[in-house]
C-alpha positions in Angstrom: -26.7 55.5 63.6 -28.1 57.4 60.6 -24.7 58.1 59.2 -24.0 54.6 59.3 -27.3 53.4 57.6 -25.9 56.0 54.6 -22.8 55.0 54.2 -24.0 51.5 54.0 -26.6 52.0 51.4 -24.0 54.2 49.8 -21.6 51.5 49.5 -24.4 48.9 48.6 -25.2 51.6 45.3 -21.6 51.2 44.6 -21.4 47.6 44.4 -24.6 47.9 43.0 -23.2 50.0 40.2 -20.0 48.2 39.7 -22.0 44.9 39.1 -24.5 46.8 36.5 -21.4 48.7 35.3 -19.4 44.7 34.5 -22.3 42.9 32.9 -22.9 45.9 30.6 -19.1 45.6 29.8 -19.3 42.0 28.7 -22.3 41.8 27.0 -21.1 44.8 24.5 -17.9 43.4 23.1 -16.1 46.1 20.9 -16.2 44.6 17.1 -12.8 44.0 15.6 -12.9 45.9 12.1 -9.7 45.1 11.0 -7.8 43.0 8.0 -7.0 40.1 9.6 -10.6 39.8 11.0 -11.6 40.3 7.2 -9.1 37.6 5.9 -11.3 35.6 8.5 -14.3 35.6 6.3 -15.1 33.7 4.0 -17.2 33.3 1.0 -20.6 31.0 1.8 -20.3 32.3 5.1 -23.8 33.0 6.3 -24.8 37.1 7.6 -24.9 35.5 11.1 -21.5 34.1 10.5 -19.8 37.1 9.6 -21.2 39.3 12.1 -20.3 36.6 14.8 -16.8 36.8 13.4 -16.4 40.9 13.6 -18.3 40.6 16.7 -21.3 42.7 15.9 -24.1 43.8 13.7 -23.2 46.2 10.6 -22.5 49.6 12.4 -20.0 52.5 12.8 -18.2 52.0 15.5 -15.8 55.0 16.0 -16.4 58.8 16.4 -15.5 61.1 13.4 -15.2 61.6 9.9 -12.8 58.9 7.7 -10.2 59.5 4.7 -10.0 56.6 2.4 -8.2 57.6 0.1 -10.5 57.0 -2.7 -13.4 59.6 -3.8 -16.2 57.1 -2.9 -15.7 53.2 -1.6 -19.8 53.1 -2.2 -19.2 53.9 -6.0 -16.3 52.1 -6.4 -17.5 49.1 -5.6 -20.4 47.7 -6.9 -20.4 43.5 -6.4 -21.5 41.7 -9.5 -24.3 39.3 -8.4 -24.8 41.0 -5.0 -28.0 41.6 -3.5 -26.8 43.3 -0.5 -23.8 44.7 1.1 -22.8 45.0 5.0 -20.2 47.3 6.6 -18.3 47.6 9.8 -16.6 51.4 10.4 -13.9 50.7 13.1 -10.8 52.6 13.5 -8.5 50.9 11.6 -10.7 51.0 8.5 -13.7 49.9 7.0 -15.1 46.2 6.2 -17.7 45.4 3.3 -19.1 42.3 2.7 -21.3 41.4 0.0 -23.8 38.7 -0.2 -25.7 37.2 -2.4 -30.0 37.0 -2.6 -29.3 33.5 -0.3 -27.5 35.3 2.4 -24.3 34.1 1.8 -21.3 36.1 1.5 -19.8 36.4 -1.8 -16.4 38.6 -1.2 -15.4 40.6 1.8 -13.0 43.5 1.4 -11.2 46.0 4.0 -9.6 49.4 3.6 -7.2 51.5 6.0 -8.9 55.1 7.0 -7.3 57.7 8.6 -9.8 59.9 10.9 -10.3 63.7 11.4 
């Protein structure tokens, strides 16, 4: 009788677990930082917009270090008129999206990286 009574809270830990282990799952969607997800955005688009669009907040979202192939994407690219800039690290590349003092986007851009 005891055996049974642990295999059956085992199994209800299990199912249990899986449940846990399902809603975790959904409610993190992975972001997708790619070009075609940039060519989605828009300028006006609001922060809230965007980030619904990539499908998360600004944020790397891949192990590793990234080869651009430029020295510096931060120097290179200052927006004229931007009061803040958002990016997404995926790996397929990199998405920046610069908005204006309102919150609105003003231009988006997306580069290819290789990883380490």
């Amino acid at each position: 009788m005891p055996r049974r009574r642990i295999l059956i809270g085992f199994g209800l830990f299990m199912v249990s677990f899986a449940a846990a282990l399902t809603v975790f799952i959904l409610a993190h969607p992975k972001p997708v930082i790619d070009e075609a997800t940039k060519n989605r955005i828009r300028p006006g688009m609001t922060e809230v917009e965007v980030d619904d669009i990539i499908g998360a907040p600004e944020g790397l979202y891949t192990p590793g270090n990234f080869i651009t192939g430029r020295k510096s994407y931060d120097v290179i690219f200052h927006f004229p008129g931007a009061a803040k800039r958002k990016r997404w690290v995926g790996e397929q590349g990199i998405i920046l999206v610069y908005f204006d003092s309102h919150g609105k986007a003003l231009e988006s851009f997306f580069y290819r990286a290789k990883w380490q």
